[in-house]
C-alpha positions as a Python dict, from the first residue, in 0.01 Angstrom:
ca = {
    (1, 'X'): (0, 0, 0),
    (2, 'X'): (283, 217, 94),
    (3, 'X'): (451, 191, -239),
    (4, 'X'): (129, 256, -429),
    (5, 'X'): (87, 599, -229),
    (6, 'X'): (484, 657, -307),
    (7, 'X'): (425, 575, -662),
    (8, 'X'): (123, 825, -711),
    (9, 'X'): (321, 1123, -497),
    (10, 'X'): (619, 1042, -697),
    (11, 'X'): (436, 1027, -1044),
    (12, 'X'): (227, 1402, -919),
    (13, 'X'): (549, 1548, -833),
    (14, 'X'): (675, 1472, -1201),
    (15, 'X'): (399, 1573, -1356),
    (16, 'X'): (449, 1891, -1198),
    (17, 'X'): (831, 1962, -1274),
    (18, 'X'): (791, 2203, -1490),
    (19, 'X'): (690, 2474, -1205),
    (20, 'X'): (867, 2551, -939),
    (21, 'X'): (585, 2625, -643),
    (22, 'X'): (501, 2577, -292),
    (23, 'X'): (270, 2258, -432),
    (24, 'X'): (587, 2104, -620),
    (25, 'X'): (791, 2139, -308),
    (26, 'X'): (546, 2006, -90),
    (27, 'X'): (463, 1737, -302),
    (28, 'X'): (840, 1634, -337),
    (29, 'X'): (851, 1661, -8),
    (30, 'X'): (545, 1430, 104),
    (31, 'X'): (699, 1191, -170),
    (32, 'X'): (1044, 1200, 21),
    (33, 'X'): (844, 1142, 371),
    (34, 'X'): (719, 818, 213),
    (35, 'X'): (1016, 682, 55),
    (36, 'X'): (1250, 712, 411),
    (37, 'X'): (934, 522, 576),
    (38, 'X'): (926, 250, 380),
    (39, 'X'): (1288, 252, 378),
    (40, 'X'): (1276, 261, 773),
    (41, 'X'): (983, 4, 784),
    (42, 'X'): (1214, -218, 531),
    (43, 'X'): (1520, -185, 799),
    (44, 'X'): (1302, -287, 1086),
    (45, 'X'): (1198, -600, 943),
    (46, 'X'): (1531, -710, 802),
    (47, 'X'): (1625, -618, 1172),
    (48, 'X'): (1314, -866, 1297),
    (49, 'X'): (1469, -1156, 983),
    (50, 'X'): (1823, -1085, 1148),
    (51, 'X'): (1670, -1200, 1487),
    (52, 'X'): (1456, -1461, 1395),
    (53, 'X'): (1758, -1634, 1211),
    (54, 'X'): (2016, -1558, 1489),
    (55, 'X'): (1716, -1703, 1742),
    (56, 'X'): (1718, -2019, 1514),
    (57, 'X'): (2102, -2103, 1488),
    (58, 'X'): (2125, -2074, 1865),
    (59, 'X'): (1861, -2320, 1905),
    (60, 'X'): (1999, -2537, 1600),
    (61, 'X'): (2339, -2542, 1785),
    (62, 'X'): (2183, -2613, 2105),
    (63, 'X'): (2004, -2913, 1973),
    (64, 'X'): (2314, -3065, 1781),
    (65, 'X'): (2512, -3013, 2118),
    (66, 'X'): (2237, -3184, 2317),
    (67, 'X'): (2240, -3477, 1997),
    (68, 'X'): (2612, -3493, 2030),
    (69, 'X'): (2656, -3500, 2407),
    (70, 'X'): (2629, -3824, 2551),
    (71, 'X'): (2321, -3962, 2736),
    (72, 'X'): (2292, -4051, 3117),
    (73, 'X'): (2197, -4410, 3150),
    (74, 'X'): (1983, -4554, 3429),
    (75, 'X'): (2021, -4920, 3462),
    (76, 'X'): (1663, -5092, 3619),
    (77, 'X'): (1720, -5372, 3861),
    (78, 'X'): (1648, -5640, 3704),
    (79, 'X'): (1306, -5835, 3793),
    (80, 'X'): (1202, -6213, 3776),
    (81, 'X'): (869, -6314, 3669),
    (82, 'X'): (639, -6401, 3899),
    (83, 'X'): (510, -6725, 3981),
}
């Protein structure tokens, strides 16, 4: 949704580049707004993908050293059947 908005600001601030007014400017302007928050929305979830994958190796490790280390053994007394 955001880059439809950005695309329509973007594409109303070209139409208008042949002036040079206080509507060009702001509309440049409102177009710039959008493009750093998407850009800054687009940061935070890499940021979120960054931390998700870190989360997941530290588990995956944490597995494979729990695969790898080796298990206690309990022996149970052995029983004879009853009679």
């Amino acid at each position: 949704m955001k880059k439809v908005l950005f695309l329509a600001l973007a594409a109303a601030s070209f139409s208008f580049a042949s002036c040079d007014s206080k509507t060009e400017n702001a509309n440049e302007q409102a177009a710039e707004n959008v493009e750093a928050a998407g850009e800054a929305q687009a940061d935070a979830m890499e940021n979120a993908a960054d931390a998700v994958r870190d989360s997941a190796e530290t588990t995956a490790e944490a597995v494979e050293e729990g695969a790898t280390a080796p298990a206690a053994t309990t022996e149970a007394p052995a029983t004879t059947p009853a009679q």
